[in-house]
N, CA, C and O of each residue as an XYZ file, in Angstrom:
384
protein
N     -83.807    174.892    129.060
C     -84.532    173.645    129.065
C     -85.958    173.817    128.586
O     -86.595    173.098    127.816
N     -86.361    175.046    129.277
C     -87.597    174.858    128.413
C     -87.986    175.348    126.922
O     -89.172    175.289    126.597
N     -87.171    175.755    126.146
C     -87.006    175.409    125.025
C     -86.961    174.440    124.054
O     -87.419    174.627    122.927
N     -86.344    173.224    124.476
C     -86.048    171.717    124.588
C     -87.114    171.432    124.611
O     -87.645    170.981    123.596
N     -87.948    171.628    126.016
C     -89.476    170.577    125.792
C     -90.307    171.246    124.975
O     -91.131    170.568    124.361
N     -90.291    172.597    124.793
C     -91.148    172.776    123.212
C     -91.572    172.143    122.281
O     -92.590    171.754    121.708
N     -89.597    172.142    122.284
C     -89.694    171.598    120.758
C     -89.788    169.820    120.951
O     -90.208    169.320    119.908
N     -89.580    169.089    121.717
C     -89.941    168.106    121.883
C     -91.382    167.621    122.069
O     -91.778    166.517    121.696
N     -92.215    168.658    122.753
C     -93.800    168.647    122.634
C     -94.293    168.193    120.720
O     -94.791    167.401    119.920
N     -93.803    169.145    120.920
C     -94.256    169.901    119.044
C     -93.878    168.272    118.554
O     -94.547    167.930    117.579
N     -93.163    167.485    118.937
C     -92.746    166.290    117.438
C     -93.778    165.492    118.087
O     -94.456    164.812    117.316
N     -94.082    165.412    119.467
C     -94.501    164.243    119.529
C     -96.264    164.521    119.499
O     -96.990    163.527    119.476
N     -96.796    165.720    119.502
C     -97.854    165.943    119.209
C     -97.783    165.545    117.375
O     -98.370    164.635    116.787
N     -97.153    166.254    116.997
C     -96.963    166.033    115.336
C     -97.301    164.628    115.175
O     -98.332    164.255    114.616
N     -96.590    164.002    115.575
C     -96.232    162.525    115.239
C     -97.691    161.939    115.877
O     -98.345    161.345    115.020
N     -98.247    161.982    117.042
C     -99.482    161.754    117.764
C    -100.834    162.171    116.473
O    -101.820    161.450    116.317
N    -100.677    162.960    115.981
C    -101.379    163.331    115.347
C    -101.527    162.471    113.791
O    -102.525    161.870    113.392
N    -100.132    162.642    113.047
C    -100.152    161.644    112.154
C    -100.368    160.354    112.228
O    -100.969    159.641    111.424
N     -99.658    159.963    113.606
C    -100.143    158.067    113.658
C    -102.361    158.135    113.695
O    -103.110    157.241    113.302
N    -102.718    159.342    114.231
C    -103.999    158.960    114.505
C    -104.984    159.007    112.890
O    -105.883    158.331    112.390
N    -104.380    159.920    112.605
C    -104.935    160.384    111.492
C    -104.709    159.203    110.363
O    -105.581    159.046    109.509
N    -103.572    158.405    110.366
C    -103.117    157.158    109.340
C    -104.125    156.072    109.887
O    -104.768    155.173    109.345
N    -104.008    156.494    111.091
C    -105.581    155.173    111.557
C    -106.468    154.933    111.370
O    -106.968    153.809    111.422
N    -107.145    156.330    110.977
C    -108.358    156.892    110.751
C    -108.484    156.081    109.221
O    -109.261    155.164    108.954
N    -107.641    156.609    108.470
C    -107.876    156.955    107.278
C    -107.032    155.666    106.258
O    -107.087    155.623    105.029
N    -106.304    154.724    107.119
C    -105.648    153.441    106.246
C    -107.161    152.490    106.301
O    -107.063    151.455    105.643
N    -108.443    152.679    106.942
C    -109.513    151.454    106.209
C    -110.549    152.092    105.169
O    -111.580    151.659    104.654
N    -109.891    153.230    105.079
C    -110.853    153.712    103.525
C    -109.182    153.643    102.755
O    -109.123    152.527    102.239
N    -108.335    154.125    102.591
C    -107.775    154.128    101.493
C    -106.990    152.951    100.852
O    -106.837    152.843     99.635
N    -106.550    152.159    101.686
C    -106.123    150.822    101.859
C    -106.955    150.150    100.340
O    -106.575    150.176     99.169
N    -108.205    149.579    100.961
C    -109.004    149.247     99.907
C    -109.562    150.112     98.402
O    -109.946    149.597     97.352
N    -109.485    151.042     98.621
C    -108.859    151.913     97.592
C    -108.082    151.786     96.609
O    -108.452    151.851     95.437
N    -106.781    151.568     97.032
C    -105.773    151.543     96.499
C    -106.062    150.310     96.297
O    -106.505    150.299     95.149
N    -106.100    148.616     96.949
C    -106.353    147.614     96.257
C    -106.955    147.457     95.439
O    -106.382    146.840     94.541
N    -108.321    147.828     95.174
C    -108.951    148.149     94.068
C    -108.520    149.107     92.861
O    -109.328    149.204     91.937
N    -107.518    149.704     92.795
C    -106.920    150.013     91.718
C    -105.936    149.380     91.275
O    -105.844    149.018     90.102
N    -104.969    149.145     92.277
C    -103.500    148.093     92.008
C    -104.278    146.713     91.240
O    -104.047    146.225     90.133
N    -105.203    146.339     92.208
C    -105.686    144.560     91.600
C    -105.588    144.369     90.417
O    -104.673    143.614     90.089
N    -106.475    144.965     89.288
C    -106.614    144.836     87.962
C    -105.295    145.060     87.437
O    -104.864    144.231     86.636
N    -104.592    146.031     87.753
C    -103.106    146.894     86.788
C    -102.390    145.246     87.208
O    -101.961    144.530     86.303
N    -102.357    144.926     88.269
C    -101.096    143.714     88.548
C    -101.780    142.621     87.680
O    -100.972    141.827     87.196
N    -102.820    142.444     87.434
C    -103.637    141.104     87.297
C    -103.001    141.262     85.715
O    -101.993    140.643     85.372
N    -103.549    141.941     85.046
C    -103.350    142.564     83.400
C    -101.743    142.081     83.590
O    -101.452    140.962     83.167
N    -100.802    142.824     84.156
C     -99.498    142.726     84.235
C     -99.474    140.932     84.136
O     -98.587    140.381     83.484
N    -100.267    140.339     84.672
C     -99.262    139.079     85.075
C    -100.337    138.292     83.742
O    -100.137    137.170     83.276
N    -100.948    138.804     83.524
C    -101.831    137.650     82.216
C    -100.525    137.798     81.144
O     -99.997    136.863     80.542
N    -100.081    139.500     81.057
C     -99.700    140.203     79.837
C     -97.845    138.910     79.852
O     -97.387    138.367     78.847
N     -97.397    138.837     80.932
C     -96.604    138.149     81.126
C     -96.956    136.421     80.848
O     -96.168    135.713     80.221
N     -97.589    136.167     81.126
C     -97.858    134.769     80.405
C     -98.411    134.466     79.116
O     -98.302    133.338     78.637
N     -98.961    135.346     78.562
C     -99.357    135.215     76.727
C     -97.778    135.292     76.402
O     -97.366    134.284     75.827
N     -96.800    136.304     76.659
C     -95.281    136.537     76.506
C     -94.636    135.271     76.133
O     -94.114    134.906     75.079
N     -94.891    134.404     77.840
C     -94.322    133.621     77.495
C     -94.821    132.319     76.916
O     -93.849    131.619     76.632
N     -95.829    131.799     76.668
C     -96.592    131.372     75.964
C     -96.082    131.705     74.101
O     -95.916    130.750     73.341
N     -95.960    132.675     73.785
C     -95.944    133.520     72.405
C     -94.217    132.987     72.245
O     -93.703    133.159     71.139
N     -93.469    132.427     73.228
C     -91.863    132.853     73.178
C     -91.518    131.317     73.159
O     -90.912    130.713     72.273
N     -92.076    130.781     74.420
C     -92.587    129.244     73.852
C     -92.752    128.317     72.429
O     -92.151    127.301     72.079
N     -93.651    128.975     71.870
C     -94.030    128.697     70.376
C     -93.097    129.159     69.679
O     -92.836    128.457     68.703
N     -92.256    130.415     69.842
C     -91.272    130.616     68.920
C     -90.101    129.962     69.086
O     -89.280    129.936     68.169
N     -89.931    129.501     69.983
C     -88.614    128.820     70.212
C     -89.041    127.278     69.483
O     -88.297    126.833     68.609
N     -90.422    126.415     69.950
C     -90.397    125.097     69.497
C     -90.139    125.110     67.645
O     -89.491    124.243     67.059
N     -90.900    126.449     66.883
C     -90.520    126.866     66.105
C     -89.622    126.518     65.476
O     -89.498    125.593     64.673
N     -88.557    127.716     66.046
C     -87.135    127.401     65.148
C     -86.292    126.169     65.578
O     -85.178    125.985     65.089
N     -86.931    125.165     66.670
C     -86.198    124.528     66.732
C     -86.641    123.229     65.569
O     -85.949    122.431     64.937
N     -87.663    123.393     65.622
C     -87.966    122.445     64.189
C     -87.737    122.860     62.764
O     -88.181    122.100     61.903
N     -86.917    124.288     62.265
C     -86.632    124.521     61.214
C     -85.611    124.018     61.578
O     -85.247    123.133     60.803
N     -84.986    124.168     62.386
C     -83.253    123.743     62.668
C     -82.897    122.077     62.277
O     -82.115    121.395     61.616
N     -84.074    121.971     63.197
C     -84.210    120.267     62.518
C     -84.301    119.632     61.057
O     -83.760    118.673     60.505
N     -85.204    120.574     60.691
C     -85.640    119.892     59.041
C     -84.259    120.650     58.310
O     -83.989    120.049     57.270
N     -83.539    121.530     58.509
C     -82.059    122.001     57.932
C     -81.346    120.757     58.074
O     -81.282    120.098     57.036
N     -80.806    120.279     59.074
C     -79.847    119.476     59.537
C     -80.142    118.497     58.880
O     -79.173    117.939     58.365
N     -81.553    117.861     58.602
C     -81.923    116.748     58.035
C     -81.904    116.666     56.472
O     -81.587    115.559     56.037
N     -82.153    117.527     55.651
C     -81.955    117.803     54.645
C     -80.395    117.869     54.307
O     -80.050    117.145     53.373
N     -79.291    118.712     54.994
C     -77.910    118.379     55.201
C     -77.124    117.518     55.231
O     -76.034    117.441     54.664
N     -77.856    116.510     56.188
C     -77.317    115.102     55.864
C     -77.982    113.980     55.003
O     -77.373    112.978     54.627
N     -79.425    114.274     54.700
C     -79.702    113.629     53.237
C     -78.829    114.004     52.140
O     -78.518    113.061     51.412
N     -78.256    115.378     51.774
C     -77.693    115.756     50.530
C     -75.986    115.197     50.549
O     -75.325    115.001     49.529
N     -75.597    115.047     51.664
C     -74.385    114.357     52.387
C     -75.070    112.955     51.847
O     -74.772    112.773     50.667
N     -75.745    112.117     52.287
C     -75.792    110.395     51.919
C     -75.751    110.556     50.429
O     -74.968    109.912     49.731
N     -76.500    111.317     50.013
C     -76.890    111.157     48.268
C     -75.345    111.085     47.474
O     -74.890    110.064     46.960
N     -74.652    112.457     47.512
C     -73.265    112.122     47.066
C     -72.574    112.454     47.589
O     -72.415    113.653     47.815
N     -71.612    111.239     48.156
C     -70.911    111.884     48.819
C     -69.597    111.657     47.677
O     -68.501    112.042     48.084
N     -69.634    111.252     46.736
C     -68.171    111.726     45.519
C     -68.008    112.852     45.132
O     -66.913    113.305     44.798
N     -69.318    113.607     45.118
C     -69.641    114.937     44.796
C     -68.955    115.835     45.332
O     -68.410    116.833     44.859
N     -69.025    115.340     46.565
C     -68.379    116.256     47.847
C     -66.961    116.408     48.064
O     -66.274    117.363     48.426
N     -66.680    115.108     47.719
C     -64.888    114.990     47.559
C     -64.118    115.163     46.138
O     -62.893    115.263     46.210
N     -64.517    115.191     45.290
C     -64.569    116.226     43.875
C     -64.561    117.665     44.081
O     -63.785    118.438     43.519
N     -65.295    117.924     44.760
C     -65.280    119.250     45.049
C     -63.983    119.764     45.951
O     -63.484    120.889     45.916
N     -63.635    118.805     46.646
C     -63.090    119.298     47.876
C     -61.476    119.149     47.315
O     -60.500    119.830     47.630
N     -61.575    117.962     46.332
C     -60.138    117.819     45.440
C     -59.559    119.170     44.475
O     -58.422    119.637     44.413
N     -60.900    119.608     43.718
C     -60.350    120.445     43.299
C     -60.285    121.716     43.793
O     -59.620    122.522     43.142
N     -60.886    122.125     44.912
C     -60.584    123.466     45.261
C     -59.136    123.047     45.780
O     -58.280    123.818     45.347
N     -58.646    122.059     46.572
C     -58.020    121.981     47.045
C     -56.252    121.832     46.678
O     -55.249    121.809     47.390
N     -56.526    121.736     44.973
C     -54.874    122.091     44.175
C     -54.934    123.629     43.555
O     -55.704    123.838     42.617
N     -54.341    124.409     43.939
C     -54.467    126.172     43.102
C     -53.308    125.695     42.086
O     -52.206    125.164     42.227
N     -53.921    126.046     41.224
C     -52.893    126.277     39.995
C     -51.795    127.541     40.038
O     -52.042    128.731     40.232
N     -50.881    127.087     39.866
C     -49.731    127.952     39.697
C     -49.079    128.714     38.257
O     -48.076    129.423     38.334
């Protein structure tokens, strides 16, 4: 048994020791560390909104080339449409 409380001394001094010492020492490093994290996260989250901002614009983008395609598509569709079925007649007999 008394072996047992040795080693049971030993953890809880250990442990007594680390909780005091984290006490000591979490109101200097704490702020520390906030002061380094702050800026890195801050940068991180600007760097994330120019992103999407930048992804934004590319999308309204192509959605207005898409538009002026389609529109041009069906202008060249109103203009002739005999054109279209001429075309579509003759691909549509293969000569034998």
């Amino acid at each position: 048994m008394g072996l047992l409380d040795n080693g049971l001394k030993g953890n809880v001094v250990t442990g007594l020791a680390i909780g005091i010492g984290a006490s000591i020492l979490a109101p200097v490093v704490i702020p520390l560390a906030a002061a380094i994290v702050k800026p890195l996260l801050k940068a991180t989250i600007k760097g994330g909104i120019l992103l999407y901002e930048k992804g934004q614009e590319a999308v309204a983008e192509a959605g207005e080339v898409i538009e002026d395609l389609a529109a041009e598509a069906k202008a060249e569709l109103a203009q002739a449409p005999t054109e279209t079925g001429s075309v579509v007649s003759d691909t549509a007999r293969p000569e034998a």
